[in-house]
C-alpha positions in Angstrom: -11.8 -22.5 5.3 -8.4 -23.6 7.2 -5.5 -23.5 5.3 -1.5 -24.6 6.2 -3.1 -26.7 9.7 -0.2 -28.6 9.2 2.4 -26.1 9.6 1.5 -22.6 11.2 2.3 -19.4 11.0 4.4 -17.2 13.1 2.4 -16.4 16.5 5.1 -14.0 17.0 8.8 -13.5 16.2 10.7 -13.2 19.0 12.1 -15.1 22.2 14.1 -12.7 24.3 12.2 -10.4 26.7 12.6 -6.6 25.5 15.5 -5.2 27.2 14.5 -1.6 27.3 11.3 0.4 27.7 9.7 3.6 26.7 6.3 5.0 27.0 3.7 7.0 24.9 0.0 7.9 24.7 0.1 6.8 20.8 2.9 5.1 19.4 2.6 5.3 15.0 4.4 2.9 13.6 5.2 4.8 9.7 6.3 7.6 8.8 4.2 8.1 5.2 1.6 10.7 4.7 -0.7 8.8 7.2 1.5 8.3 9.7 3.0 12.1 10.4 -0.2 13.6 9.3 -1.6 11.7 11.9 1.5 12.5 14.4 0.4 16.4 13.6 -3.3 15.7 14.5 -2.8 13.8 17.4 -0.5 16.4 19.3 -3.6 19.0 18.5 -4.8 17.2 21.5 -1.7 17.3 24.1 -1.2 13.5 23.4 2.6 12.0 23.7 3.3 11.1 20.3 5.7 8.5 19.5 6.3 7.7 15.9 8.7 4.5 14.8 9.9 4.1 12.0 11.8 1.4 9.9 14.7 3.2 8.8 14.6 6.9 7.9 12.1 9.7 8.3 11.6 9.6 4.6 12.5 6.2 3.7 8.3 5.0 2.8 6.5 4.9 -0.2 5.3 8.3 0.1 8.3 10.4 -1.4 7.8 7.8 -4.6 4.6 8.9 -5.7 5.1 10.6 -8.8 0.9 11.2 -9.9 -0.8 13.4 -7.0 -3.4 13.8 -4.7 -6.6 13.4 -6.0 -9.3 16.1 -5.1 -12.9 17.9 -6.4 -11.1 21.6 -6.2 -10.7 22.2 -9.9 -14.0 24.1 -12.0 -17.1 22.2 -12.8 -15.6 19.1 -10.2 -17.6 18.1 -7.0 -17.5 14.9 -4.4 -20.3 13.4 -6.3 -17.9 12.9 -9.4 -14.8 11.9 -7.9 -17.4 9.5 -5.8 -18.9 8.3 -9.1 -15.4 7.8 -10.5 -13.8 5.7 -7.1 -17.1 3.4 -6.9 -16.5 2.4 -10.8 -13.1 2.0 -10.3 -13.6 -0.4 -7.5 -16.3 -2.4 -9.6 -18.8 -2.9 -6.6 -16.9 -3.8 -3.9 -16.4 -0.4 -2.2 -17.4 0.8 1.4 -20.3 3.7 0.4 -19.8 5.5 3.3 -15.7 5.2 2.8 -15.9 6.4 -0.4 -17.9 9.4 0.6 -15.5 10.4 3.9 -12.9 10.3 1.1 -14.4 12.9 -1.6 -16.2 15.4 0.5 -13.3 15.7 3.2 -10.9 15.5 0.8 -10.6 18.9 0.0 -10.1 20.2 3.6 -7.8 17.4 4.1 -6.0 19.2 0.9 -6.2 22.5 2.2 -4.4 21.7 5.7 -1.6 20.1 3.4 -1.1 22.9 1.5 -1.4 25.0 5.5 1.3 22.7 6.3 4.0 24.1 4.0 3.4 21.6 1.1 4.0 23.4 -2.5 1.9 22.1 -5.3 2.4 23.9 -8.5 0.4 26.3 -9.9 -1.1 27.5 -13.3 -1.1 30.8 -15.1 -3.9 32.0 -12.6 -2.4 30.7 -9.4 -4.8 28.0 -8.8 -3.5 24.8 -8.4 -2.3 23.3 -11.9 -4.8 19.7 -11.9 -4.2 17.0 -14.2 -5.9 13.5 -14.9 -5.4 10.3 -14.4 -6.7 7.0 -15.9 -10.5 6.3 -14.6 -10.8 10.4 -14.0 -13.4 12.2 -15.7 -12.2 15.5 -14.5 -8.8 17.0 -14.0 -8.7 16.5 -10.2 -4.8 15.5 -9.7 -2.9 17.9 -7.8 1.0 18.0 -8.1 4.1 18.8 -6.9 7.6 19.5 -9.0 6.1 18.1 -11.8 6.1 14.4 -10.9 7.6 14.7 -7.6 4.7 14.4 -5.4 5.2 12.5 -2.9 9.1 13.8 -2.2 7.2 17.7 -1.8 4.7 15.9 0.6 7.2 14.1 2.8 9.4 16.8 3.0 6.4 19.3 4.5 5.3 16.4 7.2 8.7 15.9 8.1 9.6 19.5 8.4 6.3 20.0 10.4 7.0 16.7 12.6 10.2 18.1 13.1 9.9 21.2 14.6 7.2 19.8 17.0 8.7 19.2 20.5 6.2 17.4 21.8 6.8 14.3 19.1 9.6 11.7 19.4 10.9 10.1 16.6 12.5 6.8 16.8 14.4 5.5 13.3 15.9 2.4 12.6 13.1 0.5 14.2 11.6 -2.8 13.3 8.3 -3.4 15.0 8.2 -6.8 15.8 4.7 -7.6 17.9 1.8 -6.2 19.7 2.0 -6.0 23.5 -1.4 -6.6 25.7 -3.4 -6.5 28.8 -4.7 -9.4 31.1 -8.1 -8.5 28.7 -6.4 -8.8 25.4 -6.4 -4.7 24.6 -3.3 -3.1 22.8 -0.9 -2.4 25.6 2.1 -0.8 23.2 4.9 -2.9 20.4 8.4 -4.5 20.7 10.9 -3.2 18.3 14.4 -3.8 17.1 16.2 -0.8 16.9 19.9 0.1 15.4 22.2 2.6 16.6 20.1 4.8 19.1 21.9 4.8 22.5 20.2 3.2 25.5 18.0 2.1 23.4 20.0 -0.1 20.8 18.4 -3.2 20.6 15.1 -5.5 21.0 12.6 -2.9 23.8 8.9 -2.1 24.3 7.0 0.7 24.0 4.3 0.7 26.6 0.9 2.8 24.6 -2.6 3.6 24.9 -2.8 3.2 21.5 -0.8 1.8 18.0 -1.7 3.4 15.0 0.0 1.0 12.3 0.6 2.8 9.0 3.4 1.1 7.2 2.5 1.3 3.7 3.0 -1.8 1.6 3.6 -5.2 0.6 5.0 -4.9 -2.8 8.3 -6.8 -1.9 6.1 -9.5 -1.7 6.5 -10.0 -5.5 9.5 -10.1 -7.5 9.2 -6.8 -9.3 7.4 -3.6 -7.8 7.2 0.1 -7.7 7.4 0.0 -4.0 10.8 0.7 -2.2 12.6 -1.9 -0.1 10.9 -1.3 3.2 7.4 -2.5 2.1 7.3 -6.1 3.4 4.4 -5.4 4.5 5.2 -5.7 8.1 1.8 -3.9 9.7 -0.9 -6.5 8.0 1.7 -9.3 9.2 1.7 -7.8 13.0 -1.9 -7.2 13.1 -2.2 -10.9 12.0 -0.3 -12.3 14.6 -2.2 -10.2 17.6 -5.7 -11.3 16.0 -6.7 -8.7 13.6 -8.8 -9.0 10.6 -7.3 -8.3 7.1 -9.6 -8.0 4.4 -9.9 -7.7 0.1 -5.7 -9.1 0.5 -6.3 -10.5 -3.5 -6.8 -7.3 -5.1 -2.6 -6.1 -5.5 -3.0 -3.6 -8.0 -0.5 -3.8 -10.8 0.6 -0.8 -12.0 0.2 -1.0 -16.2 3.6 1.1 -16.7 6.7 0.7 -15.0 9.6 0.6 -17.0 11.0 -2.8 -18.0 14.7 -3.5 -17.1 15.0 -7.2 -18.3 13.9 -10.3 -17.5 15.9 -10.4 -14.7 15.0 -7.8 -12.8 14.1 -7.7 -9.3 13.0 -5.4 -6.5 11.9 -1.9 -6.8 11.2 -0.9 -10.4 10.8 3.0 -11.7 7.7 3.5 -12.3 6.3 5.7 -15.3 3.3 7.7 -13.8 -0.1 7.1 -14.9 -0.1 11.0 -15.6 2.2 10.5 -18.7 -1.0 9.0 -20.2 -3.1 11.9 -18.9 -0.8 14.5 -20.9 -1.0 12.5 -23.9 1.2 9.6 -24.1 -0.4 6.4 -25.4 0.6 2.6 -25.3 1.8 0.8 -28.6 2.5 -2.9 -29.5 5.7 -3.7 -31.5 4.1 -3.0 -34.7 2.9 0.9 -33.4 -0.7 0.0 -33.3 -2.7 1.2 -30.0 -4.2 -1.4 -28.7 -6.3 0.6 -25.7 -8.6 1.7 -28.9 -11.7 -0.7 -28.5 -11.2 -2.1 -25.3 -12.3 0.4 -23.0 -14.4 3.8 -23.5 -11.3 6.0 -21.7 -8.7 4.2 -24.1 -5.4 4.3 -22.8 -6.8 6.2 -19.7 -9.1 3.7 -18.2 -8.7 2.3 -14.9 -5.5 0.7 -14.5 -6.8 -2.7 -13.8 -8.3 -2.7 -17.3 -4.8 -1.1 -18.8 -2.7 -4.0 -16.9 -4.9 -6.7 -18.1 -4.9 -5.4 -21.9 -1.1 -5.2 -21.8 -0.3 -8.9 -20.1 -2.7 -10.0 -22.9 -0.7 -8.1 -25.3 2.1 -9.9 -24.2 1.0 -13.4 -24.0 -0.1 -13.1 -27.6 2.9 -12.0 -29.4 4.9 -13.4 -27.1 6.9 -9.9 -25.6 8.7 -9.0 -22.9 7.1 -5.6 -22.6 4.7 -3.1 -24.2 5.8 0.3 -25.2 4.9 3.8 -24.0 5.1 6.7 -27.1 5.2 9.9 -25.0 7.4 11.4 -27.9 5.1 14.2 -29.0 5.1 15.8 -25.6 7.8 17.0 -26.7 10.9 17.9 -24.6 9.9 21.1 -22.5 6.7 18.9 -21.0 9.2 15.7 -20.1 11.6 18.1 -18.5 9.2 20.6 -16.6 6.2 17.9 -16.0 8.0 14.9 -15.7 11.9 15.7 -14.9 11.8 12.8 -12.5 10.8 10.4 -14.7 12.5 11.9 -17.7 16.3 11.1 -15.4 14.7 8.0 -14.3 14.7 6.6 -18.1 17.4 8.5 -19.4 19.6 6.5 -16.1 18.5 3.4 -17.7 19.2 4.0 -21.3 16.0 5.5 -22.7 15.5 9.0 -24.0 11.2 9.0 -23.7 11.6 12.6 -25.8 13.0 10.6 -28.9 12.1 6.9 -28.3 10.0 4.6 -26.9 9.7 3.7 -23.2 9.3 -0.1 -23.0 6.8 -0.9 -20.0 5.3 -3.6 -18.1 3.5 -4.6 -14.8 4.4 -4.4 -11.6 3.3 -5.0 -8.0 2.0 -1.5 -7.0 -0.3 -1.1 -4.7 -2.8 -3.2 -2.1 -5.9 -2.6 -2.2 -6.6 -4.6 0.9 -4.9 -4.6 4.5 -5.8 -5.0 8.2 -9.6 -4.0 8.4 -11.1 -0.6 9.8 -14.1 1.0 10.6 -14.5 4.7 9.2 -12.4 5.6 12.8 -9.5 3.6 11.4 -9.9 1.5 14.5 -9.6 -2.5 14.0 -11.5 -5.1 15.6 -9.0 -5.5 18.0 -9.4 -2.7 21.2 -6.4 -0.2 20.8 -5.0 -1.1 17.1 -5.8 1.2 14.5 -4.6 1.2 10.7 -4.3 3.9 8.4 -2.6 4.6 4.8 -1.7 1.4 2.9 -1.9 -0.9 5.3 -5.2 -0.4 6.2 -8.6 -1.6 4.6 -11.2 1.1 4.8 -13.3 -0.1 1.6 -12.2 3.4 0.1 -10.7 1.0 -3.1 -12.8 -1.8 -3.0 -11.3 -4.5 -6.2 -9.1 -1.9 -7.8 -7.5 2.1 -6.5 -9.1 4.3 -8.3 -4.9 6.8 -9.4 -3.9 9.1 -6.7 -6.9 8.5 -4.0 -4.0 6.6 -1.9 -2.5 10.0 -0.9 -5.6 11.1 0.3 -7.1 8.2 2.0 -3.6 8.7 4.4 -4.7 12.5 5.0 -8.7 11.8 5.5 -8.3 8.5 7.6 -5.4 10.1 9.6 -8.2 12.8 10.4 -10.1 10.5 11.6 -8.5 8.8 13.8 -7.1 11.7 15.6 -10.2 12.6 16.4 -11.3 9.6 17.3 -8.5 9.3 19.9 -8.9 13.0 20.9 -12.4 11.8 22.9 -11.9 8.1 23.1 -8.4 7.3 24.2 -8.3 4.1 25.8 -6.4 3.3 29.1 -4.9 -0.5 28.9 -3.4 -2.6 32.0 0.1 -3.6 31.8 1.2 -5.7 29.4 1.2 -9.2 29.9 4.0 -11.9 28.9 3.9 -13.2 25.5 3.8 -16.8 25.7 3.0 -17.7 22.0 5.2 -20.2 20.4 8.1 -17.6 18.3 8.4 -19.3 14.4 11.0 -17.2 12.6 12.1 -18.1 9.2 15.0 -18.0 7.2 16.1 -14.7 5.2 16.9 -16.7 2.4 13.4 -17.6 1.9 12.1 -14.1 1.1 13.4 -14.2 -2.4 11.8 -17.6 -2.9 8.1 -16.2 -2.0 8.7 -13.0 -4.3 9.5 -15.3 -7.2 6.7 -17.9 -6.0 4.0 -15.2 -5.7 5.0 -13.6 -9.1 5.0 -16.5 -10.8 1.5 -18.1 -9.3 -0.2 -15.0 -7.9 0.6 -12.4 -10.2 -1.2 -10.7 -12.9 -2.8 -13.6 -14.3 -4.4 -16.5 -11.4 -5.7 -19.8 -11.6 -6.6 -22.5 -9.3 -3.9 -24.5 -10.6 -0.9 -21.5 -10.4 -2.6 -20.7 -6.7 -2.7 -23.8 -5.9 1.0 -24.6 -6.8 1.8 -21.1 -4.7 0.0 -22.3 -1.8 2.0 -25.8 -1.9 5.2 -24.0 -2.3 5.0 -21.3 0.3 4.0 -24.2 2.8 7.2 -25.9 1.9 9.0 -22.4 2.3 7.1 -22.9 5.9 9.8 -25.5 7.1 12.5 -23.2 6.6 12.6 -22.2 10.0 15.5 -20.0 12.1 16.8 -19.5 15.6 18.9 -16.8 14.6 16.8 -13.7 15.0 17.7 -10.7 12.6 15.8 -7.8 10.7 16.6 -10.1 7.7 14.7 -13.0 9.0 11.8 -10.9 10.5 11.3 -9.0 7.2 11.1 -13.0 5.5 8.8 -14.1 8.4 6.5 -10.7 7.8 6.8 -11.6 3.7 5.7 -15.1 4.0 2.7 -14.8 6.1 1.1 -11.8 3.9 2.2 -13.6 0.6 -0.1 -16.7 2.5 -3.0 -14.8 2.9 -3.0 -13.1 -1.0 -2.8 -16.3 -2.3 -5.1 -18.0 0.1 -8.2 -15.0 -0.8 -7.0 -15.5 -4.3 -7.6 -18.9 -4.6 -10.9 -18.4 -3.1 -12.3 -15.9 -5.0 -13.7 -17.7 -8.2 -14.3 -14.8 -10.9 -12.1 -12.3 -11.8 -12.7 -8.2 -10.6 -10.8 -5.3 -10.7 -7.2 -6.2 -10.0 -8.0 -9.9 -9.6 -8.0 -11.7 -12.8 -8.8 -15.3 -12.6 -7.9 -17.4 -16.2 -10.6 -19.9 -14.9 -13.0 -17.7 -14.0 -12.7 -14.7 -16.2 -16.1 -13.0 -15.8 -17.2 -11.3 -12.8 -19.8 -13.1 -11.0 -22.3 -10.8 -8.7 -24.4 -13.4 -7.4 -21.8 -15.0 -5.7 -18.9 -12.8 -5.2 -20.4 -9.3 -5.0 -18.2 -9.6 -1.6 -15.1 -9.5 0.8 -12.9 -12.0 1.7 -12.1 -11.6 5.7 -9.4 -13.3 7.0 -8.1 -13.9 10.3 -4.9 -16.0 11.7 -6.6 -18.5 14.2 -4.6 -20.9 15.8 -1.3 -21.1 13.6 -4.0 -21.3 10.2 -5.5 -18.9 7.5 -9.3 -18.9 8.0 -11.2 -16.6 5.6 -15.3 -16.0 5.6 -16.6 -14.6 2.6 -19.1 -11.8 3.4 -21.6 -10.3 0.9 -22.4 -6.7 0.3 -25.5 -5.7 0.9 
């Protein structure tokens, strides 16, 4: 399948040659859980760790996750049942062997955390306190400050990252494009980077290896949970330097993020999944629950299932927003379990001990990304992916809450010990002579509102269809003026292409793909991934069935 032949995508986004150079043995682009786990691990080994990153140390997704990390530590828990509990969430399309590198190294991977300085709270005992989330059958959810997860985690990895000499940091840096050899392997990046010295300004970084863990593409739509670095700039990089992406339809929506209005755009605050597992339940404007009878786990089934029962909720009666009755928890829970949340609604005018929390979907998390083997290496020599923006096969159609923290820690693992034994050693890099296509930044807006509106929540051929035409007419909105703005735009439109192009070819609806026209899952014919590369300027995708 070719799509846009007419008009192609960006085979890279800049002219100018890079005007400064550095060097490393690994350069990480990301500086989430995967990325300065991975930074830790790699330096185990004496490596020259370089580690870029957009803006700040702390600026990612990661110090947003409000749920956990999700681990078999608690009584009565093992691997086999957080297995069991990831492979239903991700309704047949999981990698086996992913899923079990997840759960039984998990725990380690949990331990090393906690080695590292990270401070998860505790119960009576001293054990760590554990918690559920919707599609658990155990309490398995370790915490931090309540809901302050991922701010507890980041601020361990940083604080570890940054009393390691032998690490360089480098922040306010856009990576642009992959650098290579005379034989096509990874040869280092180009970035853009702000305000540091000598090396203000477009440069290279000359590498044995890239790890690319940037997180996201939430931005991608016009409301998310994600913060406003995740343009999903890794998948749109490994794109243009010939990767394969994989399983880009399944964008989980996260059921509850608290509505601000119609016009709302950009990150959202999101109300944790673990507000449900302490007791809060979902209610239509009348007060009736409407999880009862639709799924076995109620208003804690997997959040695909949750999403989907709430947009038809709304497309029935017509409203804006469900609502979220956490009001017998009671106010010591909201302010010592959730204080975050708890300011987060109070900020924007709702008191969740006394009222209601109205809540809708939101872009949240992708499933999919640049494709991996269980080394996190891609299938092109020297690129690796890890966190977000990778596609191990752990989720399959749909996350199963708070494996995202740990897939960073595992697959991080993994790679450093892949590069420990197996570092490769690259020529120099070659001149890029692909044709530069840069759009305008104007036109990132337009695909946010374009994808939420066509490849959102709900999908059809027709609202695909119409996104496809549109984002090709967003294609001839082109730039000479090069700028992080304009990058970012460039990096939005060509993932938003491939979503919608996967979308539109996956006829059935699964997980966190729900297809109006199709709205059954179909095993016989799409028990399988969507791969897609960038070949030539065009979206090609081959649909391969799991065995």
């Amino acid at each position: 399948m070719s799509i846009f032949a007419r008009q192609p995508l960006a085979g890279r986004l800049l002219a100018p040659a890079p005007g400064w150079t550095t060097s490393a043995d690994v350069v990480i682009v990301g500086s989430g859980i995967a990325g300065l786990s991975l930074a830790l691990q790699a330096r185990r080994s004496d490596l020259k760790v370089l580690v870029v990153t957009k803006t700040v140390l702390d600026a990612g997704a990661t110090r947003w996750a409000q749920g956990g990390i999700a681990a078999a530590v608690g009584p009565g828990d093992t691997p086999e049942q957080h297995e069991s509990d990831t492979l239903i969430a991700g309704v047949d399309l999981c990698d086996v062997q992913a899923v079990h590198a997840l759960v039984t190294e998990g725990p380690t991977a949990l331990e090393n955390l906690i080695a590292l300085g990270a401070d998860f709270d505790r119960d009576a005992s001293g054990d760590i306190a554990l918690t559920r989330e919707g599609g658990h059958h155990r309490d398995r959810i370790a915490h931090a400050g309540g809901d302050a997860t991922g701010a507890e985690v980041s601020r361990a990895l940083i604080s570890a990252v940054q009393a390691d000499v032998g690490i360089e940091v480098i922040e306010h840096a856009l990576a642009l494009d992959l650098l290579f050899d005379d034989r096509r392997a990874v040869a280092g990046i180009t970035l853009h980077v702000i305000g540091e010295g000598t090396r203000d300004g477009v440069g290279a970084v000359h590498a044995r290896a890239v790890v690319l863990a940037t997180g996201g593409l939430g931005q991608t739509f016009a409301q998310t949970t994600n913060p406003e670095v995740s343009t999903g700039d890794g998948v749109a990089i490994a794109l243009r330097g010939g990767a394969t992406v994989a399983d880009m339809e399944f964008v989980q929506f996260h059921p509850t993020v608290l509505w601000l209005g119609p016009g709302s755009r950009g990150q959202q605050p999101l109300v944790s999944e673990a507000v449900r597992g302490e007791g809060a339940f979902l209610v239509d404007d009348a007060g009736r629950r409407f999880m009862h009878g639709i799924h076995e786990m109620a208003d804690l089934a997997p959040r695909d299932v949750v999403a989907k029962a709430i947009m038809q909720q709304m497309i029935e009666t017509g409203a804006p927003h469900v609502w979220l009755d956490g009001r017998e928890l009671g106010q010591e829970v909201w302010e010592n379990r959730f204080p975050t949340i708890l300011e987060s609604c109070r900020l924007h005018g709702v008191d969740p001990v006394t009222e209601l929390i109205p809540v809708a979907p939101a872009a949240h998390y992708a499933s999919g990304g640049i494709l991996t083997d269980l080394s996190g290496r891609t299938n092109v020599e020297g690129l690796y992916a890890c966190g977000e923006c990778a596609c191990t096969g752990v989720h399959g159609a749909n996350r199963l809450a708070s494996n995202s923290l740990l897939e960073g820690l595992v697959f991080a693992s993994r790679i450093a010990q892949h590069l420990a034994t197996d570092l490769a050693s690259p020529g120099e890099p070659k001149p890029d002579e692909r044709v530069p296509a840069l759009l305008t930044p104007e036109v990132r807006e337009h695909v946010a509102s374009t994808m939420t509106d066509g490849a959102g929540v709900l999908r059809s051929r027709r609202s695909l269809g119409r996104t496809l035409s549109r984002l090709l007419e967003l294609r001839s909105w082109q730039s000479q003026q090069p700028c992080v703005e304009a990058w970012e735009a460039t990096n939005v439109h060509s993932v938003a292409t491939f979503i919608a192009a996967a979308a539109r070819e996956r006829e059935e609806t699964r997980g966190s793909h729900w297809r109006e026209d199709f709205p059954e899952p179909d095993d016989l014919h799409w028990r399988a991934r969507i791969n897609s590369q960038l070949v030539e300027g065009t979206v090609h995708t081959t649909v391969r069935p799991i065995s």
